[in-house]
C-alpha positions as CSV (number, residue, x, y, z in Angstrom):
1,X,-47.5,9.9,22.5
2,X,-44.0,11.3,22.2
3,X,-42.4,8.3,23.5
4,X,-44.6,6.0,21.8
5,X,-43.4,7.5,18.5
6,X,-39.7,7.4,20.1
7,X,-40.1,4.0,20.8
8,X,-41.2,2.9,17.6
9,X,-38.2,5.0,15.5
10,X,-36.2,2.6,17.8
11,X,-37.6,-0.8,16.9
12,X,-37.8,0.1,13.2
13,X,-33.7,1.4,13.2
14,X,-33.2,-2.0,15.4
15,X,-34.9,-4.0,12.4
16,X,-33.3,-2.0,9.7
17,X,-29.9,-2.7,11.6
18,X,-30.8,-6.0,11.6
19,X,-31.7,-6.1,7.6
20,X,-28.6,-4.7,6.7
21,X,-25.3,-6.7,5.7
22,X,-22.5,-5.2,7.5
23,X,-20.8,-3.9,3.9
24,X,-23.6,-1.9,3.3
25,X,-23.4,-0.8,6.7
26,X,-20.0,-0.3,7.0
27,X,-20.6,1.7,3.4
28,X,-22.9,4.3,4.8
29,X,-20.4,5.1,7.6
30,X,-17.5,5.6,5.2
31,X,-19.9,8.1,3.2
32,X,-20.5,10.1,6.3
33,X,-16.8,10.0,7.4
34,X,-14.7,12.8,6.9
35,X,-11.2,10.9,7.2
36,X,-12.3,8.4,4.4
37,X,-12.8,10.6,2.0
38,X,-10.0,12.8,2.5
39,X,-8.3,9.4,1.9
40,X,-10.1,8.6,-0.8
41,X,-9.6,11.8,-2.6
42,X,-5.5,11.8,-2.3
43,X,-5.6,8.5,-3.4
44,X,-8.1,9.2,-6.8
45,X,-5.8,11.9,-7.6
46,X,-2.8,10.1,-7.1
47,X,-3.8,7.2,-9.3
48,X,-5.3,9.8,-12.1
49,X,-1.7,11.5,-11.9
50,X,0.2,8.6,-12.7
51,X,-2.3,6.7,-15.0
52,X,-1.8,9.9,-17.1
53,X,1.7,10.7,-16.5
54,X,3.0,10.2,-20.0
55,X,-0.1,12.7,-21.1
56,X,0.4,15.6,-18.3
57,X,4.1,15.4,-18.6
58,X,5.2,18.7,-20.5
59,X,8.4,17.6,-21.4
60,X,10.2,13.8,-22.0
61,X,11.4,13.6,-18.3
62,X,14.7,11.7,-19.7
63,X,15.9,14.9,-22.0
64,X,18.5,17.1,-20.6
65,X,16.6,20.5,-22.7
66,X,18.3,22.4,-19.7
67,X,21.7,21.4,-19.7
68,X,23.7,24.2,-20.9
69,X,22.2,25.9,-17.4
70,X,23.5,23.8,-15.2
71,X,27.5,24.6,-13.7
72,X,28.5,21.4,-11.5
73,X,31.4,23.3,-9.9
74,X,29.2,25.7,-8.5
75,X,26.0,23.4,-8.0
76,X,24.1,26.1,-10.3
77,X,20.9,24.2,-11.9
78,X,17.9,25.7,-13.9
79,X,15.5,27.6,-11.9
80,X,11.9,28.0,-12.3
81,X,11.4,30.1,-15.6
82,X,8.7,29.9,-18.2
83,X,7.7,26.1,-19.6
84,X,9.5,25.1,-16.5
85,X,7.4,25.6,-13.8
86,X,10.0,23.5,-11.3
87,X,12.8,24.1,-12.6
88,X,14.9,21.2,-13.8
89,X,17.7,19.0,-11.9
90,X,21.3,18.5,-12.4
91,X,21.1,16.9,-15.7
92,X,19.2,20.3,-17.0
93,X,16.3,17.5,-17.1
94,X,12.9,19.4,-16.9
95,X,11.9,18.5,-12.6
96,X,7.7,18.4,-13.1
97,X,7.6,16.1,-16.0
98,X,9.9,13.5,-13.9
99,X,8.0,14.8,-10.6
100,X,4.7,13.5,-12.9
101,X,6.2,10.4,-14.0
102,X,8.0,9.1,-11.4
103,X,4.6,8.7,-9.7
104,X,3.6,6.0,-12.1
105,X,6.7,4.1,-11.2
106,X,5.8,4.4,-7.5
107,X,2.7,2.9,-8.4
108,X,4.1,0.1,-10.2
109,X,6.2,-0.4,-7.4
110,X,3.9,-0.3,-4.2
111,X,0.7,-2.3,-5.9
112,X,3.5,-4.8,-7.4
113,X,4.7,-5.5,-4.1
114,X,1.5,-5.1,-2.2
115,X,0.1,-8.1,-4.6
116,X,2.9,-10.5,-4.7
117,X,3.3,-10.0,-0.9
118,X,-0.8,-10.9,-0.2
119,X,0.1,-13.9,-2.6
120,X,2.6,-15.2,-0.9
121,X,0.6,-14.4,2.9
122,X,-2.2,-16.3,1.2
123,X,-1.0,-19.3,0.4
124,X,1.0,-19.3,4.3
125,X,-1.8,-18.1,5.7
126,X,-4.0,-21.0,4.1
127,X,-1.9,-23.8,5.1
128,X,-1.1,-22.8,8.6
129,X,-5.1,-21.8,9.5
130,X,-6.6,-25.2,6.9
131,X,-4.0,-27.5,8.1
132,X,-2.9,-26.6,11.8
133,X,-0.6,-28.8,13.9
134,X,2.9,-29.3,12.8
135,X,2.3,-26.9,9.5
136,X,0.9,-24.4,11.3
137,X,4.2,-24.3,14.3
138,X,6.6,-24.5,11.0
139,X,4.7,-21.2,9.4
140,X,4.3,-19.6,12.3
141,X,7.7,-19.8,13.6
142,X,9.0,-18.7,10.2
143,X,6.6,-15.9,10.1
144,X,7.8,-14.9,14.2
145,X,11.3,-14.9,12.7
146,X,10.7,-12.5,10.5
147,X,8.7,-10.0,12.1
148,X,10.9,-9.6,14.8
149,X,13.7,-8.3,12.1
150,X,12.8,-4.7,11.5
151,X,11.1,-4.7,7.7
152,X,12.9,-2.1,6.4
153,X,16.4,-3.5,7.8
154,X,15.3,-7.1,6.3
155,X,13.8,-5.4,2.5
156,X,17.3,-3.8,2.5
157,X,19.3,-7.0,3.5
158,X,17.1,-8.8,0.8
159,X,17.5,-6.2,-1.7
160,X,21.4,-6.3,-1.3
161,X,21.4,-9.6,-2.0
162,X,20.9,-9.3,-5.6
163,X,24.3,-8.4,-8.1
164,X,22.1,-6.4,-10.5
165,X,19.4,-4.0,-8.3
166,X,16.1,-2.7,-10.7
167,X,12.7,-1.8,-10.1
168,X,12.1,-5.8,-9.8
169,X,14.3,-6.3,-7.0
170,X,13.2,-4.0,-5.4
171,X,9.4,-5.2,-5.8
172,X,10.3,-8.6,-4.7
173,X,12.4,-7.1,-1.4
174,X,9.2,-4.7,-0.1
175,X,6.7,-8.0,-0.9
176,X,8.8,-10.8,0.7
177,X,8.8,-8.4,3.7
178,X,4.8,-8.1,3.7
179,X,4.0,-11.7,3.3
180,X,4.5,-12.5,7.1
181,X,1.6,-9.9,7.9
182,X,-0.8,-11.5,5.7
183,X,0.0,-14.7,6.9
184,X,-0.2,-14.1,10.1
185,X,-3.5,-12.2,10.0
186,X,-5.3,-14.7,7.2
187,X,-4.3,-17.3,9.7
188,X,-5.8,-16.0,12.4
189,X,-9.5,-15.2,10.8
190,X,-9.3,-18.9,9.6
191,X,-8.6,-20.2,13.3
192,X,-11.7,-18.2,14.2
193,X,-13.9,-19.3,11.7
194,X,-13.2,-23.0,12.4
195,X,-15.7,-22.6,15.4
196,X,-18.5,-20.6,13.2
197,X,-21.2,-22.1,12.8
198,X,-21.7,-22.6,8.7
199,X,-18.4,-24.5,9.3
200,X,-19.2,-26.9,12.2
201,X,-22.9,-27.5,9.9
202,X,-20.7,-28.1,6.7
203,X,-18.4,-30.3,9.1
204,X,-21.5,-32.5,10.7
205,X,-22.6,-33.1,7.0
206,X,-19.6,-34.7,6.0
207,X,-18.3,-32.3,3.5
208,X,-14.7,-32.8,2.9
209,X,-12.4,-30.5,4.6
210,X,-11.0,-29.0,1.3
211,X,-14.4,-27.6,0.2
212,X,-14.9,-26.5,3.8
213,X,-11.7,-24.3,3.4
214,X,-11.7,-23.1,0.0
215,X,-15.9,-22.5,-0.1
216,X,-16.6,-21.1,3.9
217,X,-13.2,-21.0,5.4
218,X,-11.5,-18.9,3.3
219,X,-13.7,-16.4,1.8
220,X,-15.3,-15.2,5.0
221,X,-11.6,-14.9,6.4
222,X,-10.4,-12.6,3.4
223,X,-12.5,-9.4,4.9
224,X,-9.6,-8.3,7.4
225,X,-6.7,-8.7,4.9
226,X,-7.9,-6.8,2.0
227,X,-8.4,-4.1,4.4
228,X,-4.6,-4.6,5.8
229,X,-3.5,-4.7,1.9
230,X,-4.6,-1.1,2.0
231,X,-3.0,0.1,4.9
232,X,0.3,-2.0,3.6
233,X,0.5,-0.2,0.3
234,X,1.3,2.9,2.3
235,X,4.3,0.7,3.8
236,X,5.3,-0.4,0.5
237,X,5.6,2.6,-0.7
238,X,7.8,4.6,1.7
239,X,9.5,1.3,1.7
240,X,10.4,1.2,-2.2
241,X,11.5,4.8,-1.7
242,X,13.9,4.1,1.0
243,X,15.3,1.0,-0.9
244,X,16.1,3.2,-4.1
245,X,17.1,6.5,-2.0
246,X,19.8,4.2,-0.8
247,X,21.0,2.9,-4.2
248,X,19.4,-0.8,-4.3
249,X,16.7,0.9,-6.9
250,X,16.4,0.9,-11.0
251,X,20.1,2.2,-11.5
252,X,18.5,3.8,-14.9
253,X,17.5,7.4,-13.7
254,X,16.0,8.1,-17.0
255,X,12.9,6.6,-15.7
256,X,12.0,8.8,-12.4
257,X,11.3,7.4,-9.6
258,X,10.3,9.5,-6.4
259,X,12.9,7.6,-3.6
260,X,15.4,7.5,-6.8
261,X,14.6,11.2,-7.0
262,X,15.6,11.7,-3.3
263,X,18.8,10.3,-3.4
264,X,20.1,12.3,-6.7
265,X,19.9,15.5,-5.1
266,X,21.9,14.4,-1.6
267,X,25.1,16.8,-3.5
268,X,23.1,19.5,-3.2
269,X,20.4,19.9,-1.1
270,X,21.8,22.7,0.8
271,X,21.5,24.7,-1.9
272,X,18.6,23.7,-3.5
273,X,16.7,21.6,-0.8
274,X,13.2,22.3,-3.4
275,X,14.5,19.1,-5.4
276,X,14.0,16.8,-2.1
277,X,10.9,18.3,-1.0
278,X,9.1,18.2,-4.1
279,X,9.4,14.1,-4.1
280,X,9.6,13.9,-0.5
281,X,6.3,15.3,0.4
282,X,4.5,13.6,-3.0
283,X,5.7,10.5,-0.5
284,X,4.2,11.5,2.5
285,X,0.8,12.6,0.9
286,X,0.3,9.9,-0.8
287,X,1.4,7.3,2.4
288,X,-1.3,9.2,4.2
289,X,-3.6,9.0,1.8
290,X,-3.3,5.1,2.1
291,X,-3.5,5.1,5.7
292,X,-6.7,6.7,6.6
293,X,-9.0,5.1,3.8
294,X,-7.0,2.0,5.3
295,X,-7.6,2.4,8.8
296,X,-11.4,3.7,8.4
297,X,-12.2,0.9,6.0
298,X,-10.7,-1.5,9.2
299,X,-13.1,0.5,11.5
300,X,-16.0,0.4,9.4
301,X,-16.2,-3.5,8.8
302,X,-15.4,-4.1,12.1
303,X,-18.7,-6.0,13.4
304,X,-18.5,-4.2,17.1
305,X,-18.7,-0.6,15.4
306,X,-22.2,-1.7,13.5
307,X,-25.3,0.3,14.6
């Protein structure tokens, strides 16, 4: 009786395996895992931070209300003292507020060049998987060229390359270095689905290839690179933060920026190395963050992990 009842818990998890579309599959295994929604929670709090910078701020993070503290000869700045939990930094600016707000403009920056970057993958990605042949050597050579260049030594030759750095710049540097990923992966999923089966149907029916791209093609091949846009946000980030800790950011430091933040206190940090780690662990946290909900999303809609 025992097994009878075993066997039959098997054939009905078999059928409701089988009844189940691999998101909302993939879905109950992120619930259950613990990595994801560590992930998940670093990055909900990171995006609630700086969605309500301007709000949580104390103090306007461009106001030197601390100056009269601060003594440059002897790298004196204000220390942590009532209303200024942080401190401030050596413009006697008040440290949390631009701790708070130069997460929004790491934001800006990493989703900016994470989108322009899938845009530009997309559209490489499309021709070189849809057309094939001589489009498809051309892209692919291209994109070869460039991943063999380490990204952050190519982002920093491209963000050099511009007379007047900014936040911009430094969007388009990080992006332009992602777009060979996504083009290279997006390719890839579309040279696999050419064989499926809903395409080689649509194919013996005579639809026209464009539909067959744009309508079975493309969609079912977009699964692996939203999930690699994830994982590249991280990239972006520490990226950006490189890029403007060496100078090639938004030359305005009135609007905080965590890699800008970095760099300003290179003078002093052996006296006060609290105004690097502040910003510098912010980076890492949130990085991580981005990197396990990305690689567990990547596990979980991966069709040999279903059960």
């Amino acid at each position: 009786m025992a097994l009878g009842v075993t066997k039959k818990e098997k054939i009905d998890g078999l059928a409701e395996s089988a009844g189940t579309s691999l998101a909302a599959s993939a879905w109950k295994r992120l619930k259950r895992s613990p990595v994801f929604l560590i992930g998940a929670v670093i990055i909900g709090i990171f995006i609630a931070i700086s969605l309500l910078s301007p709000w949580l701020a104390p103090h306007n993070p461009a106001d030197p209300m601390l100056i009269d503290q601060v003594v440059k000869a002897r790298n004196e700045i204000p220390l942590a003292q009532p209303g200024h939990p942080l401190g401030g930094d050596l413009q006697g600016r008040d440290f949390l507020s631009r701790l708070l707000v130069g997460s929004q403009q790491t934001l800006i920056v990493g989703i900016g060049a994470t989108i322009i970057g899938l845009s530009g993958g997309l559209i490489l990605g499309t021709l070189a998987g849809a057309l094939g042949g001589w489009v498809d050597s051309l892209v692919m050579r291209v994109v070869d060229v460039m991943l063999s260049l380490p990204s952050l030594l190519l982002a920093f030759s491209i963000a050099a390359m511009f007379a007047r750095p900014s936040q911009f710049t430094v969007i388009l540097a990080v992006a332009i270095v992602q777009i060979p990923v996504f083009a290279r992966l997006l390719r890839g999923s579309m040279l696999a689905q050419r064989h499926s089966d809903h395409v080689l149907a649509a194919t013996a029916l005579g639809v026209k290839k464009g539909a067959i791209v744009f309508r079975h093609m493309l969609p079912n091949s977009l699964g692996p690179v939203i999930v690699q846009s994830t994982l590249v946000l991280a990239t972006a980030i520490i990226e950006a933060a490189a890029l403007s800790f060496l100078g090639l950011g938004n030359p305005d430091d009135r609007v905080p920026e965590w890699g800008q933040m970095l760099g300003d206190v290179q003078k002093v940090f052996d006296t006060h190395p609290h105004l690097a780690a502040w910003p510098a662990v912010c980076i890492i946290i949130v990085a991580l963050g981005f990197t396990l909900m990305g690689e567990t999303l990547r596990e979980a809609l991966d069709p040999k992990n279903r059960r």
